[in-house]
C-alpha positions in Angstrom: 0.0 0.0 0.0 1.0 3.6 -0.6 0.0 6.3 1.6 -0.4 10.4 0.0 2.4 12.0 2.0 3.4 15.4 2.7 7.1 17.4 2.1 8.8 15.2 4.0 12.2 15.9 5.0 14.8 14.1 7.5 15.4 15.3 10.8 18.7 17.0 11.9 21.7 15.6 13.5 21.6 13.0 16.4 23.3 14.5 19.8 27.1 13.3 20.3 27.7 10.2 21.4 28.9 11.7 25.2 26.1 14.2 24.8 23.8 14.8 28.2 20.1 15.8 28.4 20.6 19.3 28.7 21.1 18.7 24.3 17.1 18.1 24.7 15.6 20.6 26.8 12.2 21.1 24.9 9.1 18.9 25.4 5.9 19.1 23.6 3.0 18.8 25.8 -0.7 18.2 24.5 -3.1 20.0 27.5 -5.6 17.6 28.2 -8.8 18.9 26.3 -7.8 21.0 24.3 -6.0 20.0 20.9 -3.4 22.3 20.9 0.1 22.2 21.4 2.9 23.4 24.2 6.7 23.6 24.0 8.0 23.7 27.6 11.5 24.0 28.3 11.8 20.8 30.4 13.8 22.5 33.2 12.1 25.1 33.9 8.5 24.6 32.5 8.2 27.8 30.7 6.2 27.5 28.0 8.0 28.7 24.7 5.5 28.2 22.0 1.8 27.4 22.0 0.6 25.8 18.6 -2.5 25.2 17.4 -3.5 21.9 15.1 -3.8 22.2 11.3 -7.7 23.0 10.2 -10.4 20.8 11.6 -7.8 18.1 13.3 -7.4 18.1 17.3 -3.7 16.7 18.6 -4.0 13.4 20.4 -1.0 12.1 20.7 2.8 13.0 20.0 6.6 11.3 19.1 10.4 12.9 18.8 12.7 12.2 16.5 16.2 12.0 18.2 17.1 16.2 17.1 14.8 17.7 19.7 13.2 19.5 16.8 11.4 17.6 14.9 8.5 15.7 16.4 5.2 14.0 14.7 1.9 14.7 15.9 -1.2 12.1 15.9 -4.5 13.9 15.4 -8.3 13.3 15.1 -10.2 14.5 12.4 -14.0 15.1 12.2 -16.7 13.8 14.5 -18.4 16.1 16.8 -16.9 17.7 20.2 -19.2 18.3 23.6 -19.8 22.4 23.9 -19.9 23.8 27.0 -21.7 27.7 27.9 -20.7 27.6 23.6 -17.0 26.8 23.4 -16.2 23.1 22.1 -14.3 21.1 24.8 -12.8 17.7 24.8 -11.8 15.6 22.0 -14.0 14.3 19.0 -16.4 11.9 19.4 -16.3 8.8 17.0 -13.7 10.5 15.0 -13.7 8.6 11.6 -9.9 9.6 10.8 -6.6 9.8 12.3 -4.0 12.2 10.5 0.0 12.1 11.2 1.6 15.5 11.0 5.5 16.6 10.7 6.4 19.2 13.6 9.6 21.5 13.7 11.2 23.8 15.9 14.0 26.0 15.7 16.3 25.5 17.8 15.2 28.5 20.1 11.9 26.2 20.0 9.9 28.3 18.2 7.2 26.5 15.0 9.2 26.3 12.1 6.1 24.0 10.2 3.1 21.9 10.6 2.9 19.6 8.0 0.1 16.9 7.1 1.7 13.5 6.2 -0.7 11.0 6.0 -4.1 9.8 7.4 -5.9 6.3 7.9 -9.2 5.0 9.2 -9.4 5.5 12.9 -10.7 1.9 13.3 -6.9 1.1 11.8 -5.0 2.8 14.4 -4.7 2.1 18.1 -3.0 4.9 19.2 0.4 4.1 20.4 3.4 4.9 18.0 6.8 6.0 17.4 9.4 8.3 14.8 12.8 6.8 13.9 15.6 8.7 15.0 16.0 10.1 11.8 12.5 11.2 11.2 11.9 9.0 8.0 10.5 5.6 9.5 7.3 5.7 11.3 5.6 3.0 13.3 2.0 2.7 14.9 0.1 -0.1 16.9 -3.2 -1.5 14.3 -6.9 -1.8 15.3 -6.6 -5.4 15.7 -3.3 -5.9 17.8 -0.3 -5.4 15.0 1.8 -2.6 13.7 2.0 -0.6 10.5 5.1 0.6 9.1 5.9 4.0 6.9 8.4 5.2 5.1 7.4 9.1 5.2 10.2 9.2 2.7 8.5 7.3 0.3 5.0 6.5 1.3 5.4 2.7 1.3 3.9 1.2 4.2 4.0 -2.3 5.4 1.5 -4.5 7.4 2.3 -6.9 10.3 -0.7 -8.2 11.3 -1.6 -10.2 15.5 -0.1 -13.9 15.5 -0.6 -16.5 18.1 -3.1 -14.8 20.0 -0.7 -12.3 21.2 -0.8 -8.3 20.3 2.0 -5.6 20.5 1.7 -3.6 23.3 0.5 -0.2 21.7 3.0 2.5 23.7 6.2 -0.1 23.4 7.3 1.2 20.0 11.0 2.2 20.1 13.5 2.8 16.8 17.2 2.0 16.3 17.9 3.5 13.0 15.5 3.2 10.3 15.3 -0.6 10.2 15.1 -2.0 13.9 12.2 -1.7 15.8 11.5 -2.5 19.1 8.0 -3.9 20.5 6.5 -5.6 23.7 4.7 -8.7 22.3 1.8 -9.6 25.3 -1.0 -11.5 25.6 -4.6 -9.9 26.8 -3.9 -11.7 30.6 -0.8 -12.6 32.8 -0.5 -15.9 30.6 3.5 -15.8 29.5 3.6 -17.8 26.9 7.1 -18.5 24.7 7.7 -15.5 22.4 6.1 -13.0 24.7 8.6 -10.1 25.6 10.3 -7.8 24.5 11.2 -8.1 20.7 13.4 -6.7 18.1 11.9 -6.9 14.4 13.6 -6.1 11.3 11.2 -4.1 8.9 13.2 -5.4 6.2 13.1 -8.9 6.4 10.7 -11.0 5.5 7.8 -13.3 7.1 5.1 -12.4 9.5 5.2 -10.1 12.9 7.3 -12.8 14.5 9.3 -14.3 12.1 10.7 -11.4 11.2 12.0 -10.2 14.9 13.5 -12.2 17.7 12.8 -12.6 21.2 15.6 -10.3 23.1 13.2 -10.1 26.7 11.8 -12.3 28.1 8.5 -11.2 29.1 8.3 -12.9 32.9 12.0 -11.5 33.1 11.0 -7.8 33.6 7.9 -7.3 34.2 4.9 -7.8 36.6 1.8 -7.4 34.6 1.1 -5.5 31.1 -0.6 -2.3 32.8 2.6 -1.9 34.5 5.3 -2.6 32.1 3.9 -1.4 29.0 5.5 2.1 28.8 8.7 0.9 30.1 10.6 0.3 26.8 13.3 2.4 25.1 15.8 1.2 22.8 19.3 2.9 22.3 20.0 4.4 18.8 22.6 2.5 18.2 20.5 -0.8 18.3 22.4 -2.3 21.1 20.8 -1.8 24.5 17.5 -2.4 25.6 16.3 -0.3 28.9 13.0 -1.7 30.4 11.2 -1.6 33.5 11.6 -4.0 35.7 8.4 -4.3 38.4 8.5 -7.0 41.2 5.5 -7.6 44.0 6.4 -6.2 47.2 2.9 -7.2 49.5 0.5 -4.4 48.7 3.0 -2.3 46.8 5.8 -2.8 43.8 9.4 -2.6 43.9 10.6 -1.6 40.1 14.1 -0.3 38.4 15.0 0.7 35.2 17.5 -2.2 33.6 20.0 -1.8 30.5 20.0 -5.3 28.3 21.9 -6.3 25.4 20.1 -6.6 22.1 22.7 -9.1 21.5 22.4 -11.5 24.5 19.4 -10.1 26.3 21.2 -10.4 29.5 20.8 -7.5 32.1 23.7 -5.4 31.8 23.3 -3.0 34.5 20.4 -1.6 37.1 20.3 2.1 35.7 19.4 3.8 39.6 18.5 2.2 42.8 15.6 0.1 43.2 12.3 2.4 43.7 9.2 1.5 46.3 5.8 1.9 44.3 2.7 2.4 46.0 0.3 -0.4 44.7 -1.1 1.0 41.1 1.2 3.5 41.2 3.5 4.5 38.3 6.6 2.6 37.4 10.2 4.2 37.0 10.3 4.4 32.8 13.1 5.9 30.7 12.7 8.6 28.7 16.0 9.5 26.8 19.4 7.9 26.2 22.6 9.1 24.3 23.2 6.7 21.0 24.9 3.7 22.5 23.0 4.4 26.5 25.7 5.7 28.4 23.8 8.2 30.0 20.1 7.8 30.2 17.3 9.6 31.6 14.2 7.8 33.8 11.8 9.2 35.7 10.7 7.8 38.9 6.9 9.4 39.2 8.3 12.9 41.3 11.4 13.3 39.7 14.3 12.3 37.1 17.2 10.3 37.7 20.3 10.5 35.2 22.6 7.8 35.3 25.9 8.9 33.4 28.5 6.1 32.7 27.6 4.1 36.1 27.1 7.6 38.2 23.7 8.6 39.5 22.2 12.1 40.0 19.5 13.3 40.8 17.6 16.2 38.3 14.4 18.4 38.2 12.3 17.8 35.4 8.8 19.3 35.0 6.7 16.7 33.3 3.1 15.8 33.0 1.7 14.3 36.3 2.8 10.4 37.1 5.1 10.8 34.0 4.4 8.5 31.4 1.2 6.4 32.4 -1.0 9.7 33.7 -1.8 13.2 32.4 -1.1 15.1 29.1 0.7 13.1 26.5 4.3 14.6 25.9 7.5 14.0 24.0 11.0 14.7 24.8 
């Protein structure tokens, strides 16, 4: 299948490999309600920019490239918005389309563009998704439990449809380069069955959803339950680490880490940060940024951030969306 495309164009240069966070200091936060657009610097909070969605489309959901300037936006199109005292609030109702746009900054943050890229049957798209590093592969979790590839270069797309009674995990999309992607297969209960885990499928190679990746994870190895472990997924750039979440039963509450694994071997390499206590239901520590081959990664921990940097941990302030990644306004960083 082909998909109509926008001007595409690649994303800028990837940080250095000894870069730190501070190469990043923009997020893109979506308020809660209102379709719109925020740059924040993610230090401070100030908001930089506010931008508003192209015509007739409300921003849902959002992805970064590995610049920190160019980002792609999920939106709803059509269907019919509750009004409150006469001003429209909320997202659509039974909206029959979902649209990918292109967003970029300047590097003072600032809207360079807004472009449309594509757009497919809402019924086709489950919501969770992810940019390659480079800005020209695009992924997204399928209606029925599979993921889509797109080339945004091109406009080629590529099925891989549920086997096995299993689905992908819809917010554990994660690129290395433009061909590696990285997925949690699950089932819909706490059966484990062989295969489930955290995989690494080549969108080159041939075969179905699972013939074409490999098993790097075990799913029993690192995680507790799906609820808890599906955000907890970033791979490295450079294709060769794996950090996850890592959730254990503590009585009422949950002990969880963030853990570095080899793409390789898929044997724990290193516990990035001291093992957290989690209130029962309570949000897991999840990564959120990494140099190109993991030497210094980001996670946040529910209040606050924790950079690890070459097997040294500190502390850092980030102002993020409530609960991080699991509760509040969707962002990317």
């Amino acid at each position: 299948m082909t998909v109509t495309h926008g001007r595409w164009q690649p994303a800028g240069p990837l940080p250095a490999a000894d870069a730190s966070p501070t190469v990043a200091p923009y997020i893109v936060l979506l308020p809660v309600g209102t379709g719109d657009a925020e740059v924040r610097n993610v230090y401070t909070f100030a908001t930089v920019a506010t931008i508003q969605p192209l015509p007739g489309q409300f921003m849902a959901g959002i992805a970064a490239a590995g610049d920190d300037r160019t980002f792609v936006v999920q939106a709803e199109v059509g269907g019919k918005r509750q009004e409150i005292r006469g001003k429209k609030v909320g997202p659509p109702m039974d909206s029959p389309t979902i649209a990918f746009d292109e967003l970029r900054l300047s590097p003072d943050g600032r809207l360079i563009s807004l472009v449309a890229l594509f757009a497919v049957p809402a019924k086709d798209a489950e919501g969770g998704f992810a940019i390659s590093q480079d800005a020209s592969m695009l992924a997204y979790a399928t209606g029925n439990g599979g993921i889509e590839t797109v080339s945004l270069a091109t406009g080629r797309s590529r099925s891989w449809p549920p086997v096995d009674g299993g689905n992908v995990s819809p917010l554990s999309l994660s690129w290395a380069g433009d061909r590696s992607l990285a997925f949690e297969w699950a089932t819909g209960d706490n059966r484990h069955p062989p295969g489930t885990g955290l995989r690494l499928l080549n969108v080159t190679a041939p075969g179905t959803l699972l013939q074409a990746s490999r098993l790097v994870v075990s799913r029993g190895r690192y995680c507790l339950a799906a609820y808890v472990c599906q955000d907890g997924q970033l791979i490295t750039p450079d294709g060769s680490k794996l950090l996850a979440t890592k959730v254990e039963a503590r009585g009422q509450d949950y002990t969880d880490s963030v853990l570095e694994y080899s793409t390789r071997t898929g044997q724990a390499l290193a516990a990035l940060g001291p093992v957290v206590n989690t209130p029962y239901a309570g949000p897991p520590c999840v990564p959120l940024w990494t140099d190109p081959s993991g030497e210094q990664v980001m996670s946040f921990c529910g209040e606050h951030a924790e950079w690890f940097n070459r097997g040294h941990i500190s502390q850092v302030t980030l102002h993020l969306p409530m609960y991080g990644l699991n509760f509040g306004a969707p962002f990317a960083w």
